[in-house]
N, C-alpha and C positions, 0 to 999 in steps of 0.2 A: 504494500500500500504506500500511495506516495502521501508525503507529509500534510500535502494540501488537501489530501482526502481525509485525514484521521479528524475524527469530530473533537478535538481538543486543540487544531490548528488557530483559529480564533486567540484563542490563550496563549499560545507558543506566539503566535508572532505579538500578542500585545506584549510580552515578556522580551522581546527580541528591541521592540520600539523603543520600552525602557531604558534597555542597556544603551541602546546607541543614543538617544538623549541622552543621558546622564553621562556618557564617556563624552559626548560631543560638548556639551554643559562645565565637564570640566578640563577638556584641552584647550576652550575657550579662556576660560577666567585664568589658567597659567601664562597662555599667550597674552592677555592684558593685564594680566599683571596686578589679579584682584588675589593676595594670596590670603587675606580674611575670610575668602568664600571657601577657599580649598579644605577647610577638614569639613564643612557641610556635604558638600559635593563628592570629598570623599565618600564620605559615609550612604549619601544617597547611590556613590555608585556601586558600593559591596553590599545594599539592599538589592539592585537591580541585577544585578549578577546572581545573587544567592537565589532571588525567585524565578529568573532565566533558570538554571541550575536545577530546581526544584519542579519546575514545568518542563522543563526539559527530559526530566528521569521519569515524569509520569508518563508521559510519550511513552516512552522506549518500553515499559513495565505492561 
């Protein structure tokens, strides 16, 4: 089955948005140079990864 067919794709890619938001959210603020945002941004982005992560493994299960 291809991904786009598994009825939990929906999830998978809103999980997939996240990450690349929040990675994109913070290669910005280091390129200008807001390093106050940076452990926010971090943080939102090991939330986004971890639920990427965790939507990702129910796929596969």
């Amino acid at each position: 089955m291809a991904i786009e067919d598994h009825p939990d794709y929906p999830k998978w890619s809103d999980a997939l948005d996240q990450l690349v938001a929040a990675r994109d959210a913070m290669n910005e603020a280091k390129a200008c140079g807001h390093t106050a945002e940076l452990p926010r941004l971090q943080a939102e982005l090991e939330r986004a990864f971890a639920y990427y992560n965790k939507v990702s493994d129910e796929i596969v299960d």
